[in-house]
N, C-alpha and C positions, 0 to 999 in steps of 0.2 A: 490728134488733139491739138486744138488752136493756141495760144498761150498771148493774152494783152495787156500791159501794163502799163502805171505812170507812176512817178517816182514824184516825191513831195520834197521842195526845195530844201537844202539845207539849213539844221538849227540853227538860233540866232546865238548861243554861247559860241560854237564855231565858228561863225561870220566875228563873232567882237576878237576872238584868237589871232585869226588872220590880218583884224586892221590893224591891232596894238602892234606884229610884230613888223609894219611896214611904215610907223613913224618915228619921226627923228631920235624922239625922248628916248627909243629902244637905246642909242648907244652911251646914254648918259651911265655913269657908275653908281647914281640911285634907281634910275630904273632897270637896270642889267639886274640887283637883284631880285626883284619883284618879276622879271622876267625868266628868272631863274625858275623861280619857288613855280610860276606858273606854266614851265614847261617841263618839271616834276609831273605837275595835276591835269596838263594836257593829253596824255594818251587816257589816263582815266575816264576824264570828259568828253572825250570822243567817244569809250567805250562805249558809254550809257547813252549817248543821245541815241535817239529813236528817229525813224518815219515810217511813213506809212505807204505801204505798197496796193495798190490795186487793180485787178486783174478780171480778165473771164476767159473761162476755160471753156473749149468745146471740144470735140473730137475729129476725124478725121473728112467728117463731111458738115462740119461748120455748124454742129447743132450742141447748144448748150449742155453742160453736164454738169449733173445735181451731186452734190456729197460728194465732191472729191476733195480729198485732204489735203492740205496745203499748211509747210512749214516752213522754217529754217534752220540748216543742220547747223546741231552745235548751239540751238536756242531754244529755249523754250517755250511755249506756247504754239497755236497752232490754229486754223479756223477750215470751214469749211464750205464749199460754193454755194450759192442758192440754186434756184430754180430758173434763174436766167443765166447761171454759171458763174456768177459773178463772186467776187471776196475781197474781202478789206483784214491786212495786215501789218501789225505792229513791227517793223525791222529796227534789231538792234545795229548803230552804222561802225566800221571797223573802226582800230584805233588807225595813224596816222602808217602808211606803210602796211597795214595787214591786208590779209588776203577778202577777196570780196564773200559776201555772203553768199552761199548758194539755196536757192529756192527750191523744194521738194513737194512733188505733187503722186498723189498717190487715190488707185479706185482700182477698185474690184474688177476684173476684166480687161487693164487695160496696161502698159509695161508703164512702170513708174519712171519719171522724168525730175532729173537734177538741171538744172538752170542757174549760171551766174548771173547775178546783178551787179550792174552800173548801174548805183547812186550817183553818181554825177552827169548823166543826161536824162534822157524822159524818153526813149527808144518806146516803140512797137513792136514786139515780138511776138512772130507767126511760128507756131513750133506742132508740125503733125506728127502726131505720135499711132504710131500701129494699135490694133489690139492683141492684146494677151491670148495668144493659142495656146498657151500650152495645159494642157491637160494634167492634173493633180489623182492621184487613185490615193484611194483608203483615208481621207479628211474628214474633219470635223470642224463645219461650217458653223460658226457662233456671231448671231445678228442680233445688235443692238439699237434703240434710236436715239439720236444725240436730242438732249435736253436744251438746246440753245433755245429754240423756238418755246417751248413750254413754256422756260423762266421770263418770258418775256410777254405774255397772254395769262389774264385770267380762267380760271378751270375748264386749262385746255389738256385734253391728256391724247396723249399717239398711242398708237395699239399696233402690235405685231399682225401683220396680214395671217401667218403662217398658223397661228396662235389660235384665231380665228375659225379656221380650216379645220382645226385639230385638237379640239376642247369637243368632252364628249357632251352628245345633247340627245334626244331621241330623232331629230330631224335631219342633224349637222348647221342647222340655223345661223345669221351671222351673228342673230341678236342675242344670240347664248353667252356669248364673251362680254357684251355688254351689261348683263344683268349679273355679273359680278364686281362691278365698278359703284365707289362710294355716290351714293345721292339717287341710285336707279334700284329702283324695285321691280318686281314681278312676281305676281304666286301663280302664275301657271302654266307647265313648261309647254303645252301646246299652243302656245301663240308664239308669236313675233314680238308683240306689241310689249309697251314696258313705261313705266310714268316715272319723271323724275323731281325730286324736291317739292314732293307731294304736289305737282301736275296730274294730270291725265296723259293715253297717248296722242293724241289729238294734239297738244300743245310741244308735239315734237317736230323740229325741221331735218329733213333728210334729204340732202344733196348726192346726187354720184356726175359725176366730171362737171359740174357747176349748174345742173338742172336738178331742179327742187320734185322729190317724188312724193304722188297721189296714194294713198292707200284705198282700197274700196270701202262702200258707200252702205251694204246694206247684211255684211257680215255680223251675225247676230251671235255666236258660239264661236267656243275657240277650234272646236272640229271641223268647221267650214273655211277655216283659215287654209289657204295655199301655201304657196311658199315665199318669203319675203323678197322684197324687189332686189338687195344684194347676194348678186351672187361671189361668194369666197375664191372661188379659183379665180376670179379676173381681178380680183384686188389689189393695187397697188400703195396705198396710203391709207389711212384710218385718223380722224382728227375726231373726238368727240369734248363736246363745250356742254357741262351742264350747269349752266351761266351766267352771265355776265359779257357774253359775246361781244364782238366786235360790229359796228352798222353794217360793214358789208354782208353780216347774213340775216335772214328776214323778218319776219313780222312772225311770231308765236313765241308764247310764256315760258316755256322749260328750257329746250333744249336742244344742242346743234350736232347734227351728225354726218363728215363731210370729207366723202368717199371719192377718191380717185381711181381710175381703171388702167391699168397697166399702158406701155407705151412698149413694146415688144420689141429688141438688138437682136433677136435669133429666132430661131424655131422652136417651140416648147409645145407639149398636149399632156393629157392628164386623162385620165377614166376610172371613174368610181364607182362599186357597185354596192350595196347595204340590203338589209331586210327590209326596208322601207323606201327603197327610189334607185336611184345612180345618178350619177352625172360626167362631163363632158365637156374640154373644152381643148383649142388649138390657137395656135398665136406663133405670128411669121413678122419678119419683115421682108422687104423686098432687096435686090441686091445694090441697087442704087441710093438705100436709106432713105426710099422718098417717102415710100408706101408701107403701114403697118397695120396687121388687120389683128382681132382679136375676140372670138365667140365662142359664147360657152350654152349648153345645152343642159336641162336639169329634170325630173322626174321624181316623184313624188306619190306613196299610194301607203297611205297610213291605215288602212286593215289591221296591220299586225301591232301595232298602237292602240286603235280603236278598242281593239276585242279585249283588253284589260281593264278596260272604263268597269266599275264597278255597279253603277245605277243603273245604265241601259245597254242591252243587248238587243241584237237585232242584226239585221244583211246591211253593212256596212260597205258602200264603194265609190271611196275618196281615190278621185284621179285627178291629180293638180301635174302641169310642165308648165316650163319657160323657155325660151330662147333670145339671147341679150348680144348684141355685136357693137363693136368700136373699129370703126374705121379711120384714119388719122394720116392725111396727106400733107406733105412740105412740099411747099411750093415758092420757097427760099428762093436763093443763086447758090449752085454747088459749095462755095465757101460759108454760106449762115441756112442751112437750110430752113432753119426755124423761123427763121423771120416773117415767114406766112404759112401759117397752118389752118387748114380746114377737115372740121373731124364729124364723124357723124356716126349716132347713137340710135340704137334704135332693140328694143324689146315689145317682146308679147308674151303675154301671160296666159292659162287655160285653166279655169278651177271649176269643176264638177261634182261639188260633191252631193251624192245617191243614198240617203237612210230610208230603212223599211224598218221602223222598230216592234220588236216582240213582245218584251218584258224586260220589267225594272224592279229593281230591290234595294233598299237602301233602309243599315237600322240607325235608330235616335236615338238620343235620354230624351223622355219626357218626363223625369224629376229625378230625388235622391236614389241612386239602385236600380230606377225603372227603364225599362230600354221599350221603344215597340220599333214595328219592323213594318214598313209600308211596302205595298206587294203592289206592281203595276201590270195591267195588260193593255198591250197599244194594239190598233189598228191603224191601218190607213201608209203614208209615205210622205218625206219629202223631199226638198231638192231645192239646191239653191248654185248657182252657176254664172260665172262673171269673167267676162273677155277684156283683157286691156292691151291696148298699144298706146305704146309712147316715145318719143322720139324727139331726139334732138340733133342739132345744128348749129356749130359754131365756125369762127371765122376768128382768126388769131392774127396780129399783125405789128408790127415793131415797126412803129412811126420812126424811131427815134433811139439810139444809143439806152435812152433812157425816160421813153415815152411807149407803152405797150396798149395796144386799142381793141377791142374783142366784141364782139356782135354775134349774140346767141339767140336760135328761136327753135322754140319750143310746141310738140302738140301731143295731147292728149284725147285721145277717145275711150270711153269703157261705158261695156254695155252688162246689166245685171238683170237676174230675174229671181224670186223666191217664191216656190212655187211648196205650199204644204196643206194637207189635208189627215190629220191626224186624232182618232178617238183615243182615251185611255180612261181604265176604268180602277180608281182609287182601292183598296182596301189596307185596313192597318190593321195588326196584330200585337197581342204585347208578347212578350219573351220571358218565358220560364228561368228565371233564374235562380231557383234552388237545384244548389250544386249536388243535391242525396237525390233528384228526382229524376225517374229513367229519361224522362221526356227534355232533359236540361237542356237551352238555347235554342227547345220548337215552340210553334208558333201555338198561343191560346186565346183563343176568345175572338177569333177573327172575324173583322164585320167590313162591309161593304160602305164608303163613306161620299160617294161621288163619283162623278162622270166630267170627262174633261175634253172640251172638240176644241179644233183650231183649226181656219180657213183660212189661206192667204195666196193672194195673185199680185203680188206686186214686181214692177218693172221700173227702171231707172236708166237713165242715160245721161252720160258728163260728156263733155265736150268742152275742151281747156283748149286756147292758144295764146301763147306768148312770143313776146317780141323782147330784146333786153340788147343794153349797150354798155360797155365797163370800160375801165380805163383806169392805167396806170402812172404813176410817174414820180420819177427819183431827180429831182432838182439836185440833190446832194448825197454824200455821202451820210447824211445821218437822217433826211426825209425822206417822207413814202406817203402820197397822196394817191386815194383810191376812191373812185365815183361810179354811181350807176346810174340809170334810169330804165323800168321795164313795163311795157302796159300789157294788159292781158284781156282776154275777152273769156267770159264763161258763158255755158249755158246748159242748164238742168233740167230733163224733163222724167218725171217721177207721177209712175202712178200707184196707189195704194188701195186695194184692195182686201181688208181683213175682217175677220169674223171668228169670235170666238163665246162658250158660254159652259157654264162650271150649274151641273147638275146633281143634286145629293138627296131631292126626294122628286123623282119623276115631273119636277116643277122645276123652272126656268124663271125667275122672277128678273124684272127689267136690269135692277141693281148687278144682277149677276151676268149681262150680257153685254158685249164693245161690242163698235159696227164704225169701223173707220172707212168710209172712201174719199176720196182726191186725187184731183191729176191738175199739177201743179206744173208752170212751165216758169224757171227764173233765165233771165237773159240780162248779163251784166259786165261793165268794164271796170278793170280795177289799176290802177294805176302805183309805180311807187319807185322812190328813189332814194338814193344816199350818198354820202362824202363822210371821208373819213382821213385823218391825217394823223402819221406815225412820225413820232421825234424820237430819235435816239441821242441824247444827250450824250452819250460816250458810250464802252463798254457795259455800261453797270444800271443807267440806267436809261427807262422807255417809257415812254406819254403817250397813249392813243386816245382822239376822241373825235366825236364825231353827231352826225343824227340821219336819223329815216325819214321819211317823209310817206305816209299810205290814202289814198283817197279810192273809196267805192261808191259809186253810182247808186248801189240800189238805197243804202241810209245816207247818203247824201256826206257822209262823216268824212274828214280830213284829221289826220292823227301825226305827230310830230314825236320822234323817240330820242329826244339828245341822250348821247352815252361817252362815258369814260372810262379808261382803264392807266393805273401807273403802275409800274414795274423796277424795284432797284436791289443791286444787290452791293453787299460789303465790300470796299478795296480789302478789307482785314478779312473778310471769309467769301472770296465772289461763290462757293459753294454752296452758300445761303440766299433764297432769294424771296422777298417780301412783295404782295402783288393787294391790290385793291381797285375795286369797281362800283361803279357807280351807276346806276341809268334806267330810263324808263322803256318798256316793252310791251307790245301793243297784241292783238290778238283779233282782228275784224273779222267777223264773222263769214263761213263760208257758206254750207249749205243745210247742214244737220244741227247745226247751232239754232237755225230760226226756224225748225219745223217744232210745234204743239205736239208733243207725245200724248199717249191716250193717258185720261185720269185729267185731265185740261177741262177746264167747262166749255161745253157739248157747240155751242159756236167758234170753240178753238179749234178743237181737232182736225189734226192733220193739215191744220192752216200753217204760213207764214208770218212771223213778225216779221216785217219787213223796217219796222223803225230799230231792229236792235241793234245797239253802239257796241263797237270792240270794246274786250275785256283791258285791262291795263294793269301794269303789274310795276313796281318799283323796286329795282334788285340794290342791296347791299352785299356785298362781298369785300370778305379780307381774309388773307390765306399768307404759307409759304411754300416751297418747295428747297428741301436740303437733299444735296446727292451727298454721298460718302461714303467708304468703306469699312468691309468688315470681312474678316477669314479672308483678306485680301481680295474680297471680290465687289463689285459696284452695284449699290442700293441708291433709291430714291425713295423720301418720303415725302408726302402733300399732304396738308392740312388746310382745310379754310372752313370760316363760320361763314353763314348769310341769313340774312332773314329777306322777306318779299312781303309789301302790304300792298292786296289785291283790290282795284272798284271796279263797278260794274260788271261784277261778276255774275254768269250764266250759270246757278244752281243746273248739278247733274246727278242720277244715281248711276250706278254700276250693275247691269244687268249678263253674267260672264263678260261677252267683251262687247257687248254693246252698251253705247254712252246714252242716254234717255235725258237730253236737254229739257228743262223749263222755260225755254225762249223767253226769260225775262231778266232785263240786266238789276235783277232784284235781292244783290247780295255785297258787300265786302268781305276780303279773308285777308289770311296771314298764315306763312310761312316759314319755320325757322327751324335752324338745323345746324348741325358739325359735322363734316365727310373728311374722313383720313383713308392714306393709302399706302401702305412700304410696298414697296415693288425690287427685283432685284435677283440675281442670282441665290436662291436657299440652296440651290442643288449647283456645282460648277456649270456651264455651259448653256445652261435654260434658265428662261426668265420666270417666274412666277410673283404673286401677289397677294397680298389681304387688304378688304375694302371691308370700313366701317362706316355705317350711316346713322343719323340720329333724329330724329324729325318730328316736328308739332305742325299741325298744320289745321286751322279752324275755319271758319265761314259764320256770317250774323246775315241773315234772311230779313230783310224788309218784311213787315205783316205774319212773322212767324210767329206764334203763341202757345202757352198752354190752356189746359181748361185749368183751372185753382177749385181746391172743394172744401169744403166745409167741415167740421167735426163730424156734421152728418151725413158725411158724402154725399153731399149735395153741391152743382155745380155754383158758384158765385160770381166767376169774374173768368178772365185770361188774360196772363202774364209771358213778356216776351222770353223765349226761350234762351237768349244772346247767343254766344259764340260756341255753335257745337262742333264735333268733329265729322270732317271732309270726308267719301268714302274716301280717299285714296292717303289718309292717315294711317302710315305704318314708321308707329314708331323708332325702332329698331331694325336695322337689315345688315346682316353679316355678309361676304363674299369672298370667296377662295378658288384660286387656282391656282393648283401645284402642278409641277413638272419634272420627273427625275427620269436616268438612264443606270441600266443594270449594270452595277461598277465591274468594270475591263470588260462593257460590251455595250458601248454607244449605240447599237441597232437597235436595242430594246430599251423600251421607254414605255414610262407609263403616268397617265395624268389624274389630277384630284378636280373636280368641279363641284364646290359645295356652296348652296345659299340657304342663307335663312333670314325670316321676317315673321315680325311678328303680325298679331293678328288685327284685321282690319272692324273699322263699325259696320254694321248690317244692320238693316227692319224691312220689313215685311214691302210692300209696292202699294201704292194710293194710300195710305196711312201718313200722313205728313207729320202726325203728332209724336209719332213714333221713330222718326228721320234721325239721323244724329245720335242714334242712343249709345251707353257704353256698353252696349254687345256686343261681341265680338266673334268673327270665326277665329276658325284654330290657328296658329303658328302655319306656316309654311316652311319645312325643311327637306332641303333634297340632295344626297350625296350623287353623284354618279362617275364611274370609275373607266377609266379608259387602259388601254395596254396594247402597245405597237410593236412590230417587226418588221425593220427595213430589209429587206434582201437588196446587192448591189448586184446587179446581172451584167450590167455593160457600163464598161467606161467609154469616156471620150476617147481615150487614147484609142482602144479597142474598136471603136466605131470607123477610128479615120485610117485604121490600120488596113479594114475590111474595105474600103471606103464605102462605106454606108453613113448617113447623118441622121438618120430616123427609125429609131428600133428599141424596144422596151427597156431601159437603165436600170429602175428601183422598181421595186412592188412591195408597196408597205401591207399587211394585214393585220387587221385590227379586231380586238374582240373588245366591247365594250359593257357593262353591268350595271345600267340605270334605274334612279332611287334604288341603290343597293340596298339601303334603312327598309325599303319598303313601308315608307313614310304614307298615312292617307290624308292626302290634301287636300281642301275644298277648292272646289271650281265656286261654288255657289249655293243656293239654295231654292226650294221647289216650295211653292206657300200652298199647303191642301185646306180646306176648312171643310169640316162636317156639317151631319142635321142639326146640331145646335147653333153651329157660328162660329167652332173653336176655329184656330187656325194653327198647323203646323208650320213649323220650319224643319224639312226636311231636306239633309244635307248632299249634295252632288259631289263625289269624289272623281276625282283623279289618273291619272293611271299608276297601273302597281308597279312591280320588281319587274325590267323585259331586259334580256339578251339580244344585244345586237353584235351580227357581223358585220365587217366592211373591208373592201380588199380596194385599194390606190393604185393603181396604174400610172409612172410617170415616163415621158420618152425627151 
């Protein structure tokens, strides 16, 4: 480890000590006492004067080190490096004759290092320090993240990587841990996807090592979902922003989610196997610290998922993998190795998924007491299948002590196809519900209500590149100016092929038939850039602001997003910190935004608006965050209110997880809410949490109306319908994650993952009068329980005894009991109409009560 500092001249109360006592007036007998009384108060004042030390820390091959502690014994206070290593230190200076301060730097892995300092020169000091061999048996490893960075960012929250990993989910998903954080919904635990502050997913940003990720294009169920673009065991860092963000992250309305990949000092691998996939990963460096590689491999085959869905049954076969690698070269001089690094990212994704459905059942109310029970038989199959790679490239390089310049490029390709051909033949039955009668909860009166076909050949192809340039730079200790510019080229080629028609008396009337085809080619450059400058006025407080800048070829639109954030906390509680923002947020449409869904009149369909303007959104944000303790252990609570008023808003409905744009910028809305969150040791050793959300969120439709009727119910007039509620209006959502260990046996652990929300608006599809109404599905609540057992097989010490460095350490086994409540949740709903016209809403549930196993392999 490297060690550089410079030492800030001495106070000016000491310079005035020093001159008084070298002029004449000192030997007068009225200044002798005045020089008395003030060389009484002279060691005092020495005591207390302050400077300020700053330094960077690397290790023994000249590469910066992040989180290492840095104090001074015998003082209090204390800070920690950044990300270039670097630190800024308050030293208190000896009295006159005392001994010097000595400097304490301390990190996990590596032997801790005392240092004297001379305050009286400005030295450079090179100081290589070894790493920490020595091996530890039987420990109890407890990680926490320092709150510095938080208190200084609007609704930015860190998340545990490990946390992540090992929160029970039915998938192991990353975005399970997310959907228990205030301001983030979700009612369905078979996706990914997740909308915050009454967003959509769509209006979410997700970065992993500084490349913005795609999600596919033509995923229409949440059963056809693969597996999310994060994977858990390469995680190094977790930063999520649901708001208020800073300009250096991009153009969309909700929310920032913004993933780093480990950076690998040793050999480590992992294997995991479950009822539903495993996974896979290893991560080395090389002996000369130049070279570090890191790939994880993942597997996915949700059958034993599937076959608890309640509605439809049928030969179910989801085969989803991945494979993701980080390669990361320094190409320094042996003493800064990092001063040039070029790293390279690269994934591919494989999602398959194969239904041949059987038969469906699903029971309703349709009124007070009355229950009927719709009875489906399918024919036919479908299939829907989607290949991505994506890959990135950057170039890291340190102009300058304190000028850092980065050149990132970026490509995407993904190829999709949804391919179905599906019959089903309606029948409803009502349900015997006298409890004296033999025949109680079978079916009577069972009648046949319709036939239901669906033809589709659609194919899609993306093709994304980008080019992007960053830059850094610290003029001073208390600035930090941050700039980009990145341009991208797309292009989309999309064919649609669909056919569908609902038959309920051997007649097919026109009204009852869609017939979508298009092949549709967009070819576009998008351009965009930003500046951003951070002041730290002192310890306490921080001013960030800044703007975007977006320009797209195809609407010709140029979009400008100035943003603010200030941050300060009390000299009288700095434990307390108050944060507000300000700024506007842009949203330019990408591809699915300006496609005519069906129900569009008959010259729209399946067209492109090619005039539509990004969405734009105006965040308010004011919050705090107080850490402090309690039962002697360390909590944090966050509280902030925001509201968001939205124009040119793209009205959408909620179709499971497909988004059904009106390609018309023919709406304003409004968002407003309160998210809290205590987080903190409940249990000693593990962190855990509760996330509360609050949220109203409406929309006013251009041209939206009712009919108005008469005493004689008769139509007269149509009045606007104003501000109804957004599907994605979920009032209330609760989230919990607990963590404990079985007391005097830290190897057994077991966890709580509980959400709830309440229930969302729904109406029927092509009914616009009906949009917006206050119906509602059910509540969404889902417990699910987790329980671990570490076995310790091999220590380090044991390994280098044998000398071996690579052999099985821990093997955690897991049993996990998901929706233990055996909660039934709606996915959605099925709209049937009979020979009369009635229309049901017939409810799609969820999956039930499943046992999973899962055994972790770690070496």
């Amino acid at each position: 480890m490297l060690l550089s500092f410079r030492v800030f001249p001495v106070s000016v109360p000491t310079r005035l000590w020093l001159r008084l006592l070298t002029t004449p007036a000192a030997r007068s007998g009225a200044a002798a006492a005045a020089l008395l009384l003030a060389g009484l108060a002279a060691p005092a004042l020495a005591q207390t004067s302050r400077t300020t030390v700053t330094g960077v820390v690397r290790d023994v091959t000249g590469r910066p080190l992040e989180d290492v502690t840095v104090g001074v014994e015998g003082q209090t206070g204390g800070t920690n490096t950044d990300e270039r290593g670097r630190f800024t230190l308050s030293v208190l200076r000896p009295a006159a004759g005392g001994a010097a301060p000595v400097l304490i730097l301390r990190r996990l892995g590596y032997r801790p290092e005392r240092l004297k300092l001379d305050l009286s020169q400005n030295p450079e000091v090179r100081v290589a320090l070894a790493e920490d061999g020595r091996a530890l048996d039987n420990v109890t490893v407890r990680g926490r993240q320092d709150a510095t960075d938080t208190r200084e960012q609007v609704s930015i929250m860190k998340l545990e990587p490990r946390a992540a990993k090992e929160i029970p989910s039915p998938f192991g998903d990353f975005s399970a841990i997310l959907k228990t954080l205030p301001g983030v919904t979700s009612t369905n635990e078979l996706t990914s996807t997740y909308s915050v502050r009454g967003g959509n997913y769509e209006e979410n940003l997700i970065y992993v090592n500084g490349f913005e990720v795609y999600r596919p294009f033509l995923v229409t169920t949440a059963q056809q979902e693969g597996l999310s673009f994060v994977n858990p065991d390469l995680v190094n860092t977790i930063e999520f922003s649901s708001g208020g963000w800073q300009p250096k992250f991009g153009d969309k309305l909700s929310s920032v989610l913004n993933i780093d990949y480990k950076r690998p000092l040793r050999f480590g691998a992992s294997a995991t196997a479950s009822l539903v996939g495993g996974t896979a990963h290893v991560e080395a460096n090389s002996p000369n610290r130049r070279i570090s590689y890191l790939a994880g491999v993942r597997y996915k085959n949700a059958t034993y998922v599937f076959n608890s869905l309640q509605q439809q049954q049928g030969g179910y076969n989801p085969t989803f993998y991945d494979g993701q690698s980080l390669i990361t070269v320094a190409l320094g001089p042996k003493d800064n190795l990092d001063r040039t690094t070029l790293s390279l990212l690269n994934t591919y994704a494989h999602n398959d998924f194969r239904f041949n459905p059987e038969t469906g059942e699903s029971t309703f109310s349709t009124g007070v007491n009355q229950f009927s029970r719709l009875i489906i038989g399918y024919q036919g199959r479908e299939r829907m299948q989607y290949d991505t790679y994506q890959g990135g490239l950057s170039l890291s390089h340190q102009l300058r002590s304190n000028l850092r310049l980065e050149l990132l490029g970026g490509l995407l390709y993904s190829r999709e196809f949804e391919y179905r051909d599906v019959e089903a033949d309606y029948k409803i039955a009502e349900i015997n519900r006298d409890p004296k009668s033999p025949d109680f909860g079978m079916d009577l009166n069972r009648r046949g209500v319709g036939r239901l076909f669906k033809h589709s050949r659609n194919t899609l192809e993306a093709r994304v590149a980008s080019l992007e340039t960053r830059g850094t730079w610290t003029p001073g200790l208390r600035h930090t100016v941050r700039w980009g510019l990145k341009t991208g080229r797309e292009q989309i080629n999309d064919v649609l092929d669909e056919y569908s028609f609902v038959d309920s008396a051997d007649y097919v009337p026109d009204y009852r038939r869609t017939r979508l085809r298009s092949n549709l080619d967009l070819t576009s450059t998008r351009t965009q850039g930003y500046a951003q400058h951070t002041i730290r006025f002192d310890s306490l407080r921080t001013l960030t602001y800044g703007a975007r800048l977006n320009y797209w070829t195809v609407n010709g639109q140029t979009t400008v997003s100035p943003r603010v954030q200030y941050a300060f906390r009390s000299a009288r509680n700095p434990r307390l910190a108050w944060k507000a923002a300000a700024g506007v947020y842009v949203q330019p449409p990408f591809y699915r935004e300006l496609r005519y869904q069906t129900g569009a009149p008959q010259s729209q369909e399946g067209a492109l608006n090619l005039a539509l303007r990004a969405q734009r959104s105006l965040h308010f944000i004011v919050g705090n965050e107080l850490r402090f303790r309690s039962w002697g252990r360390p909590f944090r609570f966050t509280g902030e209110a925001y509201y968001k008023y939205l124009t040119d808003v793209v009205p959408y409905d909620i179709d499971n997880v497909r988004l059904r744009y009106q390609a018309n910028n023919n709406a304003k809305a409004y968002a407003a809410g309160l998210d809290a969150r205590v987080s903190g040791e409940f249990i000693p050793g593990t962190e855990s949490w509760f996330s509360l959300g609050v949220l109203t969120t409406r929309e006013n439709l251009t041209g939206d109306s009712l009919n108005v009727f008469d005493s004689q119910g008769q139509v007269f007039g149509r009045k606007s319908k104003g501000y109804i509620r957004r599907p994605s209006d979920q009032r209330l959502n609760l989230g919990i994650f607990l963590q404990d260990n079985l007391p005097g046996d830290p190897s057994v652990k077991g966890y709580v993952n509980f959400v709830f929300g309440t229930g969302l608006p729904f109406s029927p599809p092509y009914l616009p009068d009906l949009r917006g109404t206050s119906k509602l599905t059910r509540s969404y609540k889902r417990v699910d329980l987790g329980f671990t057992k570490v076995l310790g097989l091999r220590t380090a010490t044991e390994l280098a005894a044998r000398g071996r460095t690579v052999q099985l350490q821990t093997l955690w086994l897991s049993l996990e009991v998901l929706n233990v409540l055996g909660a039934s949740n709606l996915a959605g709903y099925n709209y049937v109409q009979d020979l009369n016209g009635l229309t049901y809403s017939v409810p799609n549930f969820l999956s039930n009560r499943l046992v999973n196993l899962r055994v972790i392999a770690r070496f």
